[in-house]
N, C-alpha and C positions, 0 to 999 in steps of 0.2 A: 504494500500500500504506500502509495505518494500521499508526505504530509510539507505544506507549507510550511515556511521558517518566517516568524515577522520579529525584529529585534527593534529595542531601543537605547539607541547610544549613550544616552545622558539622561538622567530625571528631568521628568515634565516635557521631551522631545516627542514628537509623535513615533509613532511604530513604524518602519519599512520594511520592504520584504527583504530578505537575506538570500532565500534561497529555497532549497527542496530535499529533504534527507529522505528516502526510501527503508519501511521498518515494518514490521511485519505485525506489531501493534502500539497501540498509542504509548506504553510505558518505553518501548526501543525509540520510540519516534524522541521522545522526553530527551533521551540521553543521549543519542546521538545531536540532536538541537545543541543541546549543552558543551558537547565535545567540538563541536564544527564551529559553532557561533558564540561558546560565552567561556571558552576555557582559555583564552589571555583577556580577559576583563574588558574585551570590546564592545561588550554589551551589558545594561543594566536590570533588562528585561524582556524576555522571548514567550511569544506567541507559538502557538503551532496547531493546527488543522490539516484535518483530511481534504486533498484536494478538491473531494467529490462535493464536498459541504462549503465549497467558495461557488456563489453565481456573478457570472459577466453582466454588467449589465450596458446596455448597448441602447444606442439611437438617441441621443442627448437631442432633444428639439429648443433653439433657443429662436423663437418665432420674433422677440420684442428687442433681441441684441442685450439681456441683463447680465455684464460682465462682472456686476457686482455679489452674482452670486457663484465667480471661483473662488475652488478653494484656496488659491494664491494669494486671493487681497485683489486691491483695484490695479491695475494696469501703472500703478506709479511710475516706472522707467519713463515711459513715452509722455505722463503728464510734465516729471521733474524736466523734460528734455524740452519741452515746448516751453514751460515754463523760463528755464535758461536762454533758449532762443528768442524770447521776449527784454528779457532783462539785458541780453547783449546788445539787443535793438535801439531800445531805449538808452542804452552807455552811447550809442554810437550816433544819434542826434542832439 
């Protein structure tokens, strides 16, 4: 059985995926997690699931363009940059 690896580097960091250990039940699954992903203290806290218990989920419909609902935050680089290209404009009259 394929079980997912989600680790997290630091307290209060969100979780990412690491990886996939192959185990033949959840208690192998455990230790191998711990052996691959948390045994030089590169991680804080591990996750792990059977693959079969992850759903994809697909077809993101954003009909009204609301960018303010990724999970990244608002597109700040391209505001700060327009922002700057304002401020340089205005220095230069």
């Amino acid at each position: 059985m394929i079980y997912e690896v989600f680790r997290q580097e630091r307290k209060g960091q969100a979780f990412a995926h690491a990886g996939s250990v192959e185990a033949p039940n959840e208690e192998f699954a455990e230790a191998y997690a711990r052996e691959q992903y948390g045994r030089r203290g590169e991680s804080t806290a591990l996750w792990i699931a059977p693959r079969e218990a992850l759903h994809e989920i697909e077809d993101f419909v954003d009909e009204l363009g609301r960018n303010y609902h990724r999970v990244d935050g608002y597109p700040l680089k391209e505001k700060l940059g327009r922002a700057r290209e304002r401020a340089e404009a205005a220095r230069a009259r």
